[in-house]
PAZAPA-4460 file (N, C-alpha, C; in steps of 0.05 Angstrom, whole numbers, plus 32768, in hexadecimal, padded with zeros to 4 digits):
% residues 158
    n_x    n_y    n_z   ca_x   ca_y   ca_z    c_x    c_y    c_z   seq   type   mol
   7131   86AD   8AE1   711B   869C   8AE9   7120   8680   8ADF     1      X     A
   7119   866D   8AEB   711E   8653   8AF0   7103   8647   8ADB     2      X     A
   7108   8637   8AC9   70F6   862D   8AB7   70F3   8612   8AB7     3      X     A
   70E4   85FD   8ABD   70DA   85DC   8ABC   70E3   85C9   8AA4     4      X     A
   70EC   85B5   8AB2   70F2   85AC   8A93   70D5   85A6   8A83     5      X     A
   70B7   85AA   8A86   70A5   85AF   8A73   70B1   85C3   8A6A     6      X     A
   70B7   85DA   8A70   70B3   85EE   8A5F   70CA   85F3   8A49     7      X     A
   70E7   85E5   8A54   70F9   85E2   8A49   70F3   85D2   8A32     8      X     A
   70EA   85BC   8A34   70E1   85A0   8A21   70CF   85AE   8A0D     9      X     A
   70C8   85BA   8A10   70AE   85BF   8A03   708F   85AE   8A07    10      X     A
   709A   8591   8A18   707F   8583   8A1A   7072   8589   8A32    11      X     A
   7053   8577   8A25   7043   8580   8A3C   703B   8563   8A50    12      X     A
   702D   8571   8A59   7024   8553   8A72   7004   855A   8A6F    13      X     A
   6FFB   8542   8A6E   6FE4   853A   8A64   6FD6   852F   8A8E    14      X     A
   6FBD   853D   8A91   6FB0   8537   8AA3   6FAA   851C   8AA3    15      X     A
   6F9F   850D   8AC0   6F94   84F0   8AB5   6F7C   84EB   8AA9    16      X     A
   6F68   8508   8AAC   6F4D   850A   8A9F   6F58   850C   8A7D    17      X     A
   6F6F   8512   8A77   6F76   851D   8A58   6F79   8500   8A57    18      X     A
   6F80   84F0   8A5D   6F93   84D6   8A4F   6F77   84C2   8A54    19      X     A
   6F6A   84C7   8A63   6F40   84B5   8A67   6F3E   84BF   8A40    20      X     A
   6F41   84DB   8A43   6F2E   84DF   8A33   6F3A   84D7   8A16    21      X     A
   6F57   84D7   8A11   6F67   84CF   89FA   6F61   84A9   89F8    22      X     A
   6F63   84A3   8A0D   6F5E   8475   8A11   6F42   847B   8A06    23      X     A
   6F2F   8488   8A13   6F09   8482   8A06   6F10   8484   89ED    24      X     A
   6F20   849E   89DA   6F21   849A   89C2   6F28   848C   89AF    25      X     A
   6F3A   8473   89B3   6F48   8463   89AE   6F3E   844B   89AD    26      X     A
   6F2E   8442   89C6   6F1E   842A   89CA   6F12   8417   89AF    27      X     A
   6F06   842C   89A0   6EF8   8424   898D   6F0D   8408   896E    28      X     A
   6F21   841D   8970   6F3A   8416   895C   6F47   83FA   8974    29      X     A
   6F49   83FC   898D   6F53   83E2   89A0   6F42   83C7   899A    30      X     A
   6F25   83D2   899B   6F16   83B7   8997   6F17   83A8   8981    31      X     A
   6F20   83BA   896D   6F1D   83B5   894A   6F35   83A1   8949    32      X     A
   6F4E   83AC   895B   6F66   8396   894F   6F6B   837C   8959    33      X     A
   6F5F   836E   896A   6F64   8355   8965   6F4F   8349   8953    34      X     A
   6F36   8354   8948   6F27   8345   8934   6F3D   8341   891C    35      X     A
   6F4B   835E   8914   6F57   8367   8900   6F72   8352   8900    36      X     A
   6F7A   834B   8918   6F93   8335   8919   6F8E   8315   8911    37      X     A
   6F6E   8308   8919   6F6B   82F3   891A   6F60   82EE   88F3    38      X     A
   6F56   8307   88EC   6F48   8309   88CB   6F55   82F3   88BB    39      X     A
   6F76   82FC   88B9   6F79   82E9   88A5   6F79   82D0   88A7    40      X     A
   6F7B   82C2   88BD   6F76   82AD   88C5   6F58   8295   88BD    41      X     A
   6F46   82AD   88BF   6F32   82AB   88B0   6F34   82A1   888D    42      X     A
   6F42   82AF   887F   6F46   82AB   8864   6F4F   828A   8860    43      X     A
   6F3F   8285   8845   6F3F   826A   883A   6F5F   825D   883E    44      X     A
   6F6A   8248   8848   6F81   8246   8842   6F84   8234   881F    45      X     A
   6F94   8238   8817   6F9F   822A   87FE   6F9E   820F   87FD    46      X     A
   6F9E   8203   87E9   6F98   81E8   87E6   6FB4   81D8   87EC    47      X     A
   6FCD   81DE   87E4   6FE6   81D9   87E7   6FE9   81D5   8803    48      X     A
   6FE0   81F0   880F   6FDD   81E9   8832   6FDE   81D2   8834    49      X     A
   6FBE   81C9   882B   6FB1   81B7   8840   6FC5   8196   883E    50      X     A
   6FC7   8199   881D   6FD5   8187   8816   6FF2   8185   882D    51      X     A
   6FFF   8194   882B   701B   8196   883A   7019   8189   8859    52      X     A
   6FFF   819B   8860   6FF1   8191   8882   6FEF   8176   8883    53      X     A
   6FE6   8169   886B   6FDA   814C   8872   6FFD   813B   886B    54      X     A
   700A   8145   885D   7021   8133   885A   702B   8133   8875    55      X     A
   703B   8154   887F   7042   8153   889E   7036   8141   88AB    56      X     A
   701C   813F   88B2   7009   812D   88C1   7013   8116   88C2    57      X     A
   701C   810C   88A0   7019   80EE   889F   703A   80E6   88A9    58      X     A
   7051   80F0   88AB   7063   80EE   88B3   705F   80E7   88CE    59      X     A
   7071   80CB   88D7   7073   80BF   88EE   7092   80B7   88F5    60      X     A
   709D   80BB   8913   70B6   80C0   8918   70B6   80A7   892E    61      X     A
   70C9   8099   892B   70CF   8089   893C   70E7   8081   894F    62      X     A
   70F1   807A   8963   710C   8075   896E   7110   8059   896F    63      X     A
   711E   805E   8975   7132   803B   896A   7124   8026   8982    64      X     A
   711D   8012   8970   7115   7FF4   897A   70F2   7FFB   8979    65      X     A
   70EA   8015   896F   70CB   8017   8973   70C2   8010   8951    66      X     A
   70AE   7FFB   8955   70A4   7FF3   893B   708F   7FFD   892B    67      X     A
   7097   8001   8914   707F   800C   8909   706F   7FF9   88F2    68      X     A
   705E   8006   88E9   704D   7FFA   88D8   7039   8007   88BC    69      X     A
   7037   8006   88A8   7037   801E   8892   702B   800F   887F    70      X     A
   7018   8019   887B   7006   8007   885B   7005   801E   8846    71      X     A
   701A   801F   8832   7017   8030   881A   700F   801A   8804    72      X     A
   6FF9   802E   87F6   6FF3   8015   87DD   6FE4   8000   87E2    73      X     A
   6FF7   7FEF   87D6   6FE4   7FCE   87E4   6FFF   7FC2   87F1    74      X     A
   700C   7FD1   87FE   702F   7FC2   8808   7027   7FC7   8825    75      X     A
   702B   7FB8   8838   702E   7FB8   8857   704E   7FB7   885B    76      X     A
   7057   7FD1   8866   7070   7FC9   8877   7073   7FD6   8890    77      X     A
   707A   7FBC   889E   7087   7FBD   88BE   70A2   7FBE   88C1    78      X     A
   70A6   7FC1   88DA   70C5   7FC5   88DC   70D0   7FD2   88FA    79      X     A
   70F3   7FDB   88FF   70F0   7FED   890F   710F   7FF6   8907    80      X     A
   711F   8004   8918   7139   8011   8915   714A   8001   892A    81      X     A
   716A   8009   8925   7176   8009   8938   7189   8025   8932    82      X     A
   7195   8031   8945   71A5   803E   893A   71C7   803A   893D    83      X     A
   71D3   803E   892C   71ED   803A   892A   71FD   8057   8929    84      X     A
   7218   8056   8925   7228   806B   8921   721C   807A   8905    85      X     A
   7213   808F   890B   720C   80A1   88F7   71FF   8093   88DC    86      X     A
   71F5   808B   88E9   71DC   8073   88D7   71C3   806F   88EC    87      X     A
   71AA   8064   88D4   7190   8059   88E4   7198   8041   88D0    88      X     A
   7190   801F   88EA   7190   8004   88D6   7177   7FFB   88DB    89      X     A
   7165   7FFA   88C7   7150   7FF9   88BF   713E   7FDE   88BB    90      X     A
   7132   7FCA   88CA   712B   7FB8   88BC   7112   7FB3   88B6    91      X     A
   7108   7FB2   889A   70EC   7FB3   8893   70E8   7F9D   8887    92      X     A
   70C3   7F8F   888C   70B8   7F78   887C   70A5   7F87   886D    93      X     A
   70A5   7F7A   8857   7091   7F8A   8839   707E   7F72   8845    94      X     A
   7065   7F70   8841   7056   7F62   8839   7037   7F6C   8829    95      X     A
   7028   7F58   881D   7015   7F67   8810   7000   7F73   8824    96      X     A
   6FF8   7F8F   8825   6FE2   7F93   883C   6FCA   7F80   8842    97      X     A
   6FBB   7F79   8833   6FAA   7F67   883B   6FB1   7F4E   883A    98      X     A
   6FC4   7F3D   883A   6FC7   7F20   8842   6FC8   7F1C   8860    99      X     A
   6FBA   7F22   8869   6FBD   7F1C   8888   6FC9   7F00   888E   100      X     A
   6FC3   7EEB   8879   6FC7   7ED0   887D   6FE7   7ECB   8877   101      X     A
   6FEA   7EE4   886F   700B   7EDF   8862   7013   7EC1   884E   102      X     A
   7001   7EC2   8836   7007   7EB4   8827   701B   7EB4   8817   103      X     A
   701E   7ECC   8816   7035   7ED6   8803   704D   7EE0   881A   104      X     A
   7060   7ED2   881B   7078   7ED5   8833   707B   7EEF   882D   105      X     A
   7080   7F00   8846   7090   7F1F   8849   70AB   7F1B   883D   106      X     A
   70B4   7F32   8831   70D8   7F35   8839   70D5   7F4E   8846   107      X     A
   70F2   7F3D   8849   70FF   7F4E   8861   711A   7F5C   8853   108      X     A
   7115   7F78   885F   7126   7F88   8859   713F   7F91   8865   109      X     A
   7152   7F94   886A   716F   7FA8   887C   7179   7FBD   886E   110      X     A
   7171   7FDB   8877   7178   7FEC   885E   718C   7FFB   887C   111      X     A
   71A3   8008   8875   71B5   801F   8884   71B1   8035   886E   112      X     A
   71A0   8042   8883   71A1   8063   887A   71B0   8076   8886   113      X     A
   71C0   807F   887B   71D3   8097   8887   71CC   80A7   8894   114      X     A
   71D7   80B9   88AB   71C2   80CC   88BA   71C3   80E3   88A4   115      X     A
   71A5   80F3   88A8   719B   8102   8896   7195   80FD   887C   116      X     A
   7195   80E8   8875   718D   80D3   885A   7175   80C2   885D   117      X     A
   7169   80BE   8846   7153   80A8   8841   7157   8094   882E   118      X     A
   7142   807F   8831   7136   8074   881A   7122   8066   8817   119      X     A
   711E   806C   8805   70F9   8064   87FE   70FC   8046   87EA   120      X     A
   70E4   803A   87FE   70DE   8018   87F7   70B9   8022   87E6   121      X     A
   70C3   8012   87CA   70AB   801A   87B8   7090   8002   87C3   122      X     A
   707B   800D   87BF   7063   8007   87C1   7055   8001   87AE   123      X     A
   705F   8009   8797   704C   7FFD   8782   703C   801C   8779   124      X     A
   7037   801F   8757   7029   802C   8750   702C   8046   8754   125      X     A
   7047   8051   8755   7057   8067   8761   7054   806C   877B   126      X     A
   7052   805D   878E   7050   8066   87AD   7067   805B   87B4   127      X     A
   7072   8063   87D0   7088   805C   87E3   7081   8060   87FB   128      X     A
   7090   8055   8816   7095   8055   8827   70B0   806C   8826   129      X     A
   70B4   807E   8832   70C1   8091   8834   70D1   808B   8857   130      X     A
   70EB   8084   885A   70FF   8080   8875   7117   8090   8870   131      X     A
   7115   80A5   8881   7126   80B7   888E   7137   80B0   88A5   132      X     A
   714B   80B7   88A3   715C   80B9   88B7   7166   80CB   88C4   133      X     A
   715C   80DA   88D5   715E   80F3   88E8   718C   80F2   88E9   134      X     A
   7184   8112   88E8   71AB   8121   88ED   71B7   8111   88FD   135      X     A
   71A8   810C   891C   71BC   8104   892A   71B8   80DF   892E   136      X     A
   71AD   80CF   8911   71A4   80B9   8916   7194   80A9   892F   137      X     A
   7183   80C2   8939   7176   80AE   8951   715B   80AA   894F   138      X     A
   7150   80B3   8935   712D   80A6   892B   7137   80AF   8919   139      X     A
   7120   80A1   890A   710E   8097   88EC   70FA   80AE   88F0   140      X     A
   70F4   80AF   88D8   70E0   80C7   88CB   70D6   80B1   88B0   141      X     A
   70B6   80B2   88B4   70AC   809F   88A9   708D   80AC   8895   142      X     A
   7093   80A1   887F   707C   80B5   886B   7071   80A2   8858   143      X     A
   7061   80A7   8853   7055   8097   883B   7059   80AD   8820   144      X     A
   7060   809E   880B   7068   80B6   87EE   704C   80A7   87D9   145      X     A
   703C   80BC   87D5   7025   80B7   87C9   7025   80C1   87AE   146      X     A
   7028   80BE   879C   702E   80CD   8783   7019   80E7   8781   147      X     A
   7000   80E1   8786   6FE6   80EC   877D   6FDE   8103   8796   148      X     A
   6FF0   8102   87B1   6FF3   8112   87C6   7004   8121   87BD   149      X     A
   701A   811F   87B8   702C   8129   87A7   702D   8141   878A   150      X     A
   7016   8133   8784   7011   8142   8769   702A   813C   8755   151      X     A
   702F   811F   8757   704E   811D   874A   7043   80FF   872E   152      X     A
   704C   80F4   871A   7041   80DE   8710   704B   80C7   8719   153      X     A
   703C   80B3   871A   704A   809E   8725   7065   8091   871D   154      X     A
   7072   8085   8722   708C   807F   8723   7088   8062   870C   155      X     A
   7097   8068   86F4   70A1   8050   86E9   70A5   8035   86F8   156      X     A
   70A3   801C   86EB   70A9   8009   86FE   70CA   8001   86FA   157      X     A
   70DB   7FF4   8717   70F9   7FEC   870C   7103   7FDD   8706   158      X     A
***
């Protein structure tokens, strides 16, 4: 006598009223898991977080010939890029943030930063202007360095 592969298998086959009635029992535990997925999300985030969020934030990227503009401290500096062979050339004016009248003449800066290199122009009172130079030299990555954002002490004077 000729035997099925159920019976060979040993498994069975479940009617479509059996598998209604196995999903109704289940339903309950379905509804529960996306509350259960979104929960931790809910939880307080860390203060480091927030900190970290607002630095990302404050980072600004630019491409060459686009000018920017950055008040750390009491220092205003403008400026923009050019890019060169595996370099960003950089030219920035310091001036004091509030002299609008520019009593006190700007300088002017020309810094070559290497690609994947920076350097930071001080602000006074441990702050900087933070200029990056992206791997393949074709923007600037632009930050303000706040000591007290930081959680770092302010910087000696040079």
């Amino acid at each position: 006598m000729r035997r099925s592969v159920q019976e060979r298998s040993g498994a069975s086959i479940q009617s479509n009223e059996d598998k209604a009635i196995n999903l109704h029992s289940i339903l309950p535990i379905l509804a529960v898991l996306p509350i259960l997925a979104i929960a931790p999300l809910a939880l307080s985030v860390p203060a480091t977080a927030h900190k970290h969020a607002a630095y990302f934030a404050s980072v600004a990227t630019y491409k060459p010939m686009a000018g920017f503009n950055h008040v750390v401290g009491n220092k205003r500096f403008v400026g923009y890029f050019l890019a060169g062979p595996d370099l960003c050339r950089v030219t920035v004016f310091e001036a004091i943030a509030d002299d609008v009248a520019l009593i006190v003449p700007p300088k002017r800066f020309e810094i070559d930063i290497k690609a994947a290199d920076r350097a930071e122009l001080d602000a006074g009172e441990g702050a900087a202007l933070a200029i990056a130079c992206t791997a393949d030299a074709d923007a600037i990555k632009i930050a303000p360095q706040l000591p007290a954002a930081l959680g770092r002490a302010p910087r000696p004077p040079v």
